[in-house]
VOMI-398933 format. One record per residue (C-alpha): residue number from 0; x, y, z. Coordinates in steps of 0.2 Angstrom, whole numbers, plus 5000, padded with zeros to 4 digits. Layout:
BEGIN
<pt nr="NUM" c1="X" c2="Y" c3="Z"/>
...
***
This chain:
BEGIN
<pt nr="0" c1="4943" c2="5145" c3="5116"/>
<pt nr="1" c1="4953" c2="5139" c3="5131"/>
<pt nr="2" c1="4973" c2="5135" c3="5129"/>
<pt nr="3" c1="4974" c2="5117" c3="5136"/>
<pt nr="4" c1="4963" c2="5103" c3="5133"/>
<pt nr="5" c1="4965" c2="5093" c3="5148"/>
<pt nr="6" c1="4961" c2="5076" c3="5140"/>
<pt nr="7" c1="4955" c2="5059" c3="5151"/>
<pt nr="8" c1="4954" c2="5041" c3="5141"/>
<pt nr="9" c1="4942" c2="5030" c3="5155"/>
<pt nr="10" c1="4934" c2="5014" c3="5154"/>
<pt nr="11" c1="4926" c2="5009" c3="5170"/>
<pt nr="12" c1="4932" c2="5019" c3="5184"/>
<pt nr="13" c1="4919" c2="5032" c3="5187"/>
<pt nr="14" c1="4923" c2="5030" c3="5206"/>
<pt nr="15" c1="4943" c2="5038" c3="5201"/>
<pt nr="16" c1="4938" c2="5050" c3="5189"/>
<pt nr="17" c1="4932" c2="5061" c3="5204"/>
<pt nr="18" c1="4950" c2="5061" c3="5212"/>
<pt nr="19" c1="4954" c2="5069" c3="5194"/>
<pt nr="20" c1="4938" c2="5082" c3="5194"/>
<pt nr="21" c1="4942" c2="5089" c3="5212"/>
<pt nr="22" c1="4961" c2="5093" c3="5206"/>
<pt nr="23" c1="4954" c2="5102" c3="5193"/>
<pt nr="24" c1="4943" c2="5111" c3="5202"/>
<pt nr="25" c1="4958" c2="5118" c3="5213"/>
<pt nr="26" c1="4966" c2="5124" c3="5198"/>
<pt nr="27" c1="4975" c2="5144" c3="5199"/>
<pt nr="28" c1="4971" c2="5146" c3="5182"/>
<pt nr="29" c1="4954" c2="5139" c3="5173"/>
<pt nr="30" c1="4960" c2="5144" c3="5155"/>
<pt nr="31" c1="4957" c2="5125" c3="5149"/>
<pt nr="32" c1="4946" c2="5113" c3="5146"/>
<pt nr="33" c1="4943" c2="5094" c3="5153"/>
<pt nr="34" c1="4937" c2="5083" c3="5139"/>
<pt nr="35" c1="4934" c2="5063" c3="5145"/>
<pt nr="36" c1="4934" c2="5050" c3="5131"/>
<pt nr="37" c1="4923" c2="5037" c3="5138"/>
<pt nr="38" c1="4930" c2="5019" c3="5130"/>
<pt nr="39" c1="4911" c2="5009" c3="5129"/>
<pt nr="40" c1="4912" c2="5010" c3="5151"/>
<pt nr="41" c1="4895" c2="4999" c3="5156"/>
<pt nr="42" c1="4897" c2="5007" c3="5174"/>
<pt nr="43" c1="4888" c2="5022" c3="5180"/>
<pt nr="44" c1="4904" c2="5034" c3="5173"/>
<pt nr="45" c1="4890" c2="5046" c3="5159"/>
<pt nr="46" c1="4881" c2="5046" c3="5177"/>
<pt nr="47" c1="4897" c2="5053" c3="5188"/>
<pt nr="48" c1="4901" c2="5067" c3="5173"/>
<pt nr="49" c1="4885" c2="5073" c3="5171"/>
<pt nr="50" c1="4884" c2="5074" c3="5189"/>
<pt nr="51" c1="4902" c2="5085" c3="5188"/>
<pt nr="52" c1="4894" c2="5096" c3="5172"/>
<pt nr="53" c1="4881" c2="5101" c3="5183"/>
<pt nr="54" c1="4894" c2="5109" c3="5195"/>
<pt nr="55" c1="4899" c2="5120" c3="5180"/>
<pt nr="56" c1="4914" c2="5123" c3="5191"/>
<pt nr="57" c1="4926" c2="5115" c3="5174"/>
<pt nr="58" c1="4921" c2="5117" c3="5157"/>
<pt nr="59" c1="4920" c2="5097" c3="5155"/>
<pt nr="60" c1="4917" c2="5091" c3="5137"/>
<pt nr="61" c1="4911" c2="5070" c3="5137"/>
<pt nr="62" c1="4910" c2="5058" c3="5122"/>
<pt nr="63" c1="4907" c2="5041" c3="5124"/>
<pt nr="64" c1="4912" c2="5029" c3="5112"/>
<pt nr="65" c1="4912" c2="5009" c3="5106"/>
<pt nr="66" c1="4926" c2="5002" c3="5117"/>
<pt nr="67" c1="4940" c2="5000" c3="5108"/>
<pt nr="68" c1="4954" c2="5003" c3="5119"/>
<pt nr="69" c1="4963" c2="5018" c3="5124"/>
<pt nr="70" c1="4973" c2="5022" c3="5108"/>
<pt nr="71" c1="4956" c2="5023" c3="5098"/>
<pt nr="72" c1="4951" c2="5035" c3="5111"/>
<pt nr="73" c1="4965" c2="5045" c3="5111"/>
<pt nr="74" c1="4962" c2="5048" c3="5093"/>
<pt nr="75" c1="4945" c2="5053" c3="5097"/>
<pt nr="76" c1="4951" c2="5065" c3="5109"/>
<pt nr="77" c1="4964" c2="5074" c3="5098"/>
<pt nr="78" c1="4950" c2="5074" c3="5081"/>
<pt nr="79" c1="4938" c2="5081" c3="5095"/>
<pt nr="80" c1="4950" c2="5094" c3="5102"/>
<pt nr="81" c1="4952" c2="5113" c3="5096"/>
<pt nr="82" c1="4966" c2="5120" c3="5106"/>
<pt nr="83" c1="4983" c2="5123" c3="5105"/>
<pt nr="84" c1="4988" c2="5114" c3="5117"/>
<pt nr="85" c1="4984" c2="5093" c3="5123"/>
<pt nr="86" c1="4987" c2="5086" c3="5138"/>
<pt nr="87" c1="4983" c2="5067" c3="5142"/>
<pt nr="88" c1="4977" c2="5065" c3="5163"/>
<pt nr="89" c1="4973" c2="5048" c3="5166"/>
<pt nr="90" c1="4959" c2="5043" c3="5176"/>
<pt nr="91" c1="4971" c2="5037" c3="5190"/>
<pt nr="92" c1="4982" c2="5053" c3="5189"/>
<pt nr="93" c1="4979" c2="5071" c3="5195"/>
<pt nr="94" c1="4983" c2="5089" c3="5193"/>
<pt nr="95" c1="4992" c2="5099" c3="5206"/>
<pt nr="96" c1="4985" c2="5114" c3="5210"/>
<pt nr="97" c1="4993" c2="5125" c3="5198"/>
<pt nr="98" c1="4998" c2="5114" c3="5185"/>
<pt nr="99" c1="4989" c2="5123" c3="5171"/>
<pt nr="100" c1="4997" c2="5140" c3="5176"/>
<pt nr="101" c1="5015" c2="5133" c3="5176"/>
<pt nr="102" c1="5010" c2="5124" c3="5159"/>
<pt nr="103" c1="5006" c2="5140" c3="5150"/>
<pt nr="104" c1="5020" c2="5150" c3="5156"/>
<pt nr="105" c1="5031" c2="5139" c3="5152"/>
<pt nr="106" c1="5024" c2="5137" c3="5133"/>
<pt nr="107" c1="5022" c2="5156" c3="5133"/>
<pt nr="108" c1="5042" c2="5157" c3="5131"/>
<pt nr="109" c1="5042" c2="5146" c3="5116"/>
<pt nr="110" c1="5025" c2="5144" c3="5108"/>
<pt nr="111" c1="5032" c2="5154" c3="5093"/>
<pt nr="112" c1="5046" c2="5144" c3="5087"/>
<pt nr="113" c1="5038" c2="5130" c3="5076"/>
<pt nr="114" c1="5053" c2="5118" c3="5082"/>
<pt nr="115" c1="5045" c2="5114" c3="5099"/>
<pt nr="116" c1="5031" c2="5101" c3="5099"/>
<pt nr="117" c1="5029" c2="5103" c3="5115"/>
<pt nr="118" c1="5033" c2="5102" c3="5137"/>
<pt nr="119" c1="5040" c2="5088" c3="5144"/>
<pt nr="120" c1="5038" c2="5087" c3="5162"/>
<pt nr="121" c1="5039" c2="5074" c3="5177"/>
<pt nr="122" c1="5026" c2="5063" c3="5183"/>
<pt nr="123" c1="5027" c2="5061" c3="5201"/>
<pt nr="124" c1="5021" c2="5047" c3="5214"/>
<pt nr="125" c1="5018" c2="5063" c3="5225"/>
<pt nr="126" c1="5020" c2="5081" c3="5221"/>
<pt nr="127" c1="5038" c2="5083" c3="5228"/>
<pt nr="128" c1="5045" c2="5067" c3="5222"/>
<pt nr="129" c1="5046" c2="5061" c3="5203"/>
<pt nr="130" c1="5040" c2="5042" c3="5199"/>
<pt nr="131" c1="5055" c2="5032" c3="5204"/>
<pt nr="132" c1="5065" c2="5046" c3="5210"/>
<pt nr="133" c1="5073" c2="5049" c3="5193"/>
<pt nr="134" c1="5077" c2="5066" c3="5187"/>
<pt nr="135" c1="5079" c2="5072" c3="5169"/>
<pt nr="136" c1="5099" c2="5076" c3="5163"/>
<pt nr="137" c1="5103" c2="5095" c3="5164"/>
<pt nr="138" c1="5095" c2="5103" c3="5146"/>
<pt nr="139" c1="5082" c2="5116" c3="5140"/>
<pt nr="140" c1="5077" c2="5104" c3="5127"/>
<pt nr="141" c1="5080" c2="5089" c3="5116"/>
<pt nr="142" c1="5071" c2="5076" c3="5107"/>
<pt nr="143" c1="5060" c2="5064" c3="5115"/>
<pt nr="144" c1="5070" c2="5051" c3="5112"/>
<pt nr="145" c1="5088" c2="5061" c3="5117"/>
<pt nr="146" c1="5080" c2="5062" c3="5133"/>
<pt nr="147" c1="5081" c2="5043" c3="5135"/>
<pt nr="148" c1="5098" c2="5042" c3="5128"/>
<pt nr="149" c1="5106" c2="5056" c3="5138"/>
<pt nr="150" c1="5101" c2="5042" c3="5153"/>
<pt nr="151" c1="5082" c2="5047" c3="5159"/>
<pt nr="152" c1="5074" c2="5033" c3="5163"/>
<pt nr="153" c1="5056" c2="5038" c3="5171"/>
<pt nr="154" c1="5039" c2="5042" c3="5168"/>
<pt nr="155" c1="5035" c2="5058" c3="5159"/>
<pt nr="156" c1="5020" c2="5071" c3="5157"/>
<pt nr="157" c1="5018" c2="5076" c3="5140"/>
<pt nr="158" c1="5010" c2="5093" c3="5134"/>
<pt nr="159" c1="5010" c2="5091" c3="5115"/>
<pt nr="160" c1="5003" c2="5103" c3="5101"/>
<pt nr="161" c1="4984" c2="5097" c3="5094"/>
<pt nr="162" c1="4992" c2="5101" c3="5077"/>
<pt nr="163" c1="5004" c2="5087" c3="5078"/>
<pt nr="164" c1="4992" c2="5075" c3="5087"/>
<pt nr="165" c1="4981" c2="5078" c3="5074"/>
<pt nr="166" c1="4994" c2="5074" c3="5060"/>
<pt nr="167" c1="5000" c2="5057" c3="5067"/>
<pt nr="168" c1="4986" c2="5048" c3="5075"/>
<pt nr="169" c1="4990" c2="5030" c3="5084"/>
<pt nr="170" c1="4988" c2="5015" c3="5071"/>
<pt nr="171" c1="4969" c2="5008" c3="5073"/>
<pt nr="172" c1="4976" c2="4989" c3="5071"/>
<pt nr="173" c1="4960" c2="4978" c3="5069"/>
<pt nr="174" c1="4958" c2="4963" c3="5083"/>
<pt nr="175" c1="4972" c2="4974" c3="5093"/>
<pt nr="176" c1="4967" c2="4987" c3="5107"/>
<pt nr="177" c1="4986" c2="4993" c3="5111"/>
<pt nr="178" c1="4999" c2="5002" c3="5102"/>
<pt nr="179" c1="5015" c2="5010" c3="5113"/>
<pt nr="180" c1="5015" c2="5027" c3="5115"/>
<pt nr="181" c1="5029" c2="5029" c3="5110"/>
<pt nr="182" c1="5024" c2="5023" c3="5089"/>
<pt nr="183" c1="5016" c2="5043" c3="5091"/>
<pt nr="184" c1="5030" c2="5051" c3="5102"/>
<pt nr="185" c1="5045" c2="5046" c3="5090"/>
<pt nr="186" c1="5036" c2="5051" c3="5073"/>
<pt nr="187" c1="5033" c2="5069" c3="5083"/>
<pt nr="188" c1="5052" c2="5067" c3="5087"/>
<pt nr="189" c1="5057" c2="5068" c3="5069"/>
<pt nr="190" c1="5060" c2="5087" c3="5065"/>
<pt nr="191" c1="5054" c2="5093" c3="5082"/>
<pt nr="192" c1="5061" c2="5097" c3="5100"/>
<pt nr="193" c1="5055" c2="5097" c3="5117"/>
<pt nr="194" c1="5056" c2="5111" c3="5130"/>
<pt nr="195" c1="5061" c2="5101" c3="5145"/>
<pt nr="196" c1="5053" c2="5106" c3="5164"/>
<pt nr="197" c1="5060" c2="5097" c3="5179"/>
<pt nr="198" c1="5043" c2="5100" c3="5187"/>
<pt nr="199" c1="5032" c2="5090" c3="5191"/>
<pt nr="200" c1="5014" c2="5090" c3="5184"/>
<pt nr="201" c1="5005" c2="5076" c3="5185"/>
<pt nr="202" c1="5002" c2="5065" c3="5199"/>
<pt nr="203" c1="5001" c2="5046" c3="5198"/>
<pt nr="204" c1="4993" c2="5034" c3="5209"/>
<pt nr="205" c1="4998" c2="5018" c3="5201"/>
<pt nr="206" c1="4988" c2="5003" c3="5199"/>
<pt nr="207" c1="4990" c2="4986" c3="5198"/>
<pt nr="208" c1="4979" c2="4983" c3="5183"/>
<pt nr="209" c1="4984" c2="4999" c3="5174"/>
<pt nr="210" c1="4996" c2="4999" c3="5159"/>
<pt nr="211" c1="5013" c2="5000" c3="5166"/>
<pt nr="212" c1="5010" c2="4983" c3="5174"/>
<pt nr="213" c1="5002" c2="4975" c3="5162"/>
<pt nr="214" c1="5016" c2="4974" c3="5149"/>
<pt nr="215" c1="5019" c2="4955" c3="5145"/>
<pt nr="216" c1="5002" c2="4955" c3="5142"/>
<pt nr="217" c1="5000" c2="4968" c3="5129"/>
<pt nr="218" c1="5013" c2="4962" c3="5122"/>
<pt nr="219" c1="5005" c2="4945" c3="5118"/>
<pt nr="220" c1="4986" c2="4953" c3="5115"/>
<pt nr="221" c1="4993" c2="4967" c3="5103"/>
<pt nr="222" c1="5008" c2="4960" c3="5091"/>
<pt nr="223" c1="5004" c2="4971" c3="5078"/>
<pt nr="224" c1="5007" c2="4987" c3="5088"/>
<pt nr="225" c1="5025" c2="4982" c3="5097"/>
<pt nr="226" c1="5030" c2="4977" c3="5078"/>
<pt nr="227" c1="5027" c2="4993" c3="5072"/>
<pt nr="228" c1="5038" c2="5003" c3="5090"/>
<pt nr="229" c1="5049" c2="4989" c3="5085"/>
<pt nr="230" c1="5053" c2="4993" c3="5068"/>
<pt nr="231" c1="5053" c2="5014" c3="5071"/>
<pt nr="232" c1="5066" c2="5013" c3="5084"/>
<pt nr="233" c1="5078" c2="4999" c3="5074"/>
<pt nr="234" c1="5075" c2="5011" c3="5059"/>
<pt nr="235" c1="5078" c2="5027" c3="5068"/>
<pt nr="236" c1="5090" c2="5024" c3="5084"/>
<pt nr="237" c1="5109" c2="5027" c3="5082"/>
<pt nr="238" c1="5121" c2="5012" c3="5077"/>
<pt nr="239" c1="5121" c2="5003" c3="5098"/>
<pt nr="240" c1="5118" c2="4988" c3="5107"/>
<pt nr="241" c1="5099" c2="4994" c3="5109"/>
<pt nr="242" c1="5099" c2="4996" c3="5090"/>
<pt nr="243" c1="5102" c2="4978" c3="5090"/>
<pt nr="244" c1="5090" c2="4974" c3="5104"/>
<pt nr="245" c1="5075" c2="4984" c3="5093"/>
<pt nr="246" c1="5080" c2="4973" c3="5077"/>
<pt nr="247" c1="5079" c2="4958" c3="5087"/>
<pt nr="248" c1="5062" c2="4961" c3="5093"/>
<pt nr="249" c1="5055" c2="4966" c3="5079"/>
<pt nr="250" c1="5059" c2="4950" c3="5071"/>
<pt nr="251" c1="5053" c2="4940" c3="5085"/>
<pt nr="252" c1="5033" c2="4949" c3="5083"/>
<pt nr="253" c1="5036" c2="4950" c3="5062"/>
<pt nr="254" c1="5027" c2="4931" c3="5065"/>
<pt nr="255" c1="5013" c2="4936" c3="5074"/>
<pt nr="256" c1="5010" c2="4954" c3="5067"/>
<pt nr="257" c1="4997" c2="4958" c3="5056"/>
<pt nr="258" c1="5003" c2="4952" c3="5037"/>
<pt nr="259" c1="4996" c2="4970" c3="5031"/>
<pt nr="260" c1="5009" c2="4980" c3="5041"/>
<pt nr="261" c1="5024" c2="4966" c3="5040"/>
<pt nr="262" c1="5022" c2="4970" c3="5020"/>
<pt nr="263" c1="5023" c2="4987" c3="5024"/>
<pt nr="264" c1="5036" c2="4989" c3="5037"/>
<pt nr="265" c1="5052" c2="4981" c3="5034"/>
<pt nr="266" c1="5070" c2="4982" c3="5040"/>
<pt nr="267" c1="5084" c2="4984" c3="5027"/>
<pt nr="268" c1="5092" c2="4966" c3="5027"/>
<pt nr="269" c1="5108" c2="4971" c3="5036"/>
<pt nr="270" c1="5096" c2="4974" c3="5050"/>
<pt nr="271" c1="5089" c2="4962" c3="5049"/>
<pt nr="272" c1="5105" c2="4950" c3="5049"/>
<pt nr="273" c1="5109" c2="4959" c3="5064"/>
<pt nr="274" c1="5093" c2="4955" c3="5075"/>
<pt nr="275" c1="5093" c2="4934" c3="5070"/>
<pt nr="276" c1="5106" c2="4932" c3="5084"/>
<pt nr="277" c1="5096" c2="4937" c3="5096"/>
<pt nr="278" c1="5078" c2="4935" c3="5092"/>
<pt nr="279" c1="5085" c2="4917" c3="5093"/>
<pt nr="280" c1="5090" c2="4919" c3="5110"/>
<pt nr="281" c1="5073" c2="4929" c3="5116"/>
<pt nr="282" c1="5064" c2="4914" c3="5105"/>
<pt nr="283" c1="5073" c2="4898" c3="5117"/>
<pt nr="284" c1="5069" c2="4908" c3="5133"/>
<pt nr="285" c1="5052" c2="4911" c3="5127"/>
<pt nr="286" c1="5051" c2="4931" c3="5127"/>
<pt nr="287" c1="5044" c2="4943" c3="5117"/>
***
């Protein structure tokens, strides 16, 4: 059994997924795995992978699937994956060419302390300069979310333990397609640390339809999901201004979330007091 799945969500871009395949290909250590989550694509992408398989130069493992947007393919992914180790490449991204060698060395020096859920590492828009130039604050590890709070504010590369995937699975909202990363990260987050690499280990090419610029529009199309981010970090952040920000946002998508989870999920009232003021003010400027 390999070390790392090397894990690809992809919906209609057989043509990129090659950019991916040829960085793997190049890798100085081959103990992984590539498994590619095809989201219900009606291009030729079972064509392009097959086409790779054939190459048997990457032990590439392929499931297509009912579309049903990424997060329900990344819990196919993780159900589907039986190594230690999970690492998401998206179909625009790429390896650099020992990515996979530093990755497990790296995990070799803590892989037996339970506290660790896993690496996190920068994504770059090249592979000597992290996405928007932002480097992490000087620690061997922390929490996710302490990262954030010690002043990081960049993309990441996540390699996270199967196990803990596998224990807290993204919400399968029905009529959403969305839910922030993050709703996963922060329930990993309770109880566990991070070792932190200021390496850079994936590479990004960044699109203008992918995620990242598409945010006021998931917002709109996947209520339900940004209620539930909402009401975790509100719940869970220290006693701040953002605290505040988190409570008023979660009221402002209590109205349009699903009923099921606004039953479920709810703020103690002096949260809830606190966030009126300004889920007033995001509601007269028409935000989310």
């Amino acid at each position: 059994m390999p070390a790392l799945t090397v894990f690809t969500p992809t919906y209609n871009r057989s043509d990129k997924l090659v950019r991916a395949y040829e960085s793997l290909k190049r890798q100085t250590n081959k103990d992984f795995c590539w498994l590619i989550a095809d989201d219900g694509s009606t291009d030729d992408t079972a064509g392009a992978v097959r086409s790779m398989q054939e190459d048997n130069a990457v032990n590439i493992n392929y499931i297509h699937r009912e579309n049903g947007g990424k997060m329900r393919a990344h819990n196919t992914g993780v159900m589907a994956c039986d190594t230690p180790l999970f690492l998401c490449l998206d179909s625009d991204d790429l390896l650099p060419d020992n990515a996979v060698e530093r990755i497990l060395k790296a995990w070799s020096r803590v892989s037996a302390d339970d506290r660790y859920a896993g690496i996190i590492a920068y994504k770059g828009e090249s592979e000597d300069r992290p996405i928007y130039g932002n480097v992490f604050p000087k620690t061997d590890d922390c929490s996710f979310r302490e990262l954030y709070r010690k002043g990081f504010k960049g993309e990441t590369t996540l390699v996270l333990r199967t196990d803990l995937l596998k224990a807290h699975p993204f919400p399968e909202i029905e009529g959403e397609k969305y839910v922030p990363e993050d709703v996963v990260y922060d329930r990993i987050d309770e109880g566990h640390i991070f070792m932190i690499l200021p390496e850079i280990l994936t590479v990004c090419e960044l699109m203008e339809e992918g995620y990242t610029d598409r945010v006021e529009e998931l917002r709109r199309e996947a209520p339900t999901g940004w209620y539930i981010y909402y009401y975790q970090r509100a719940l869970s952040w220290p006693p701040s201004l953002i605290k505040l920000k988190f409570a008023s946002h979660y009221l402002r998508f209590r109205k349009m979330a699903d009923r099921k989870y606004v039953k479920e999920l709810k703020l103690p009232l002096h949260l809830v007091l606190a966030g009126l003021p300004g889920c007033a003010l995001l509601a007269l400027r028409g935000k989310l």
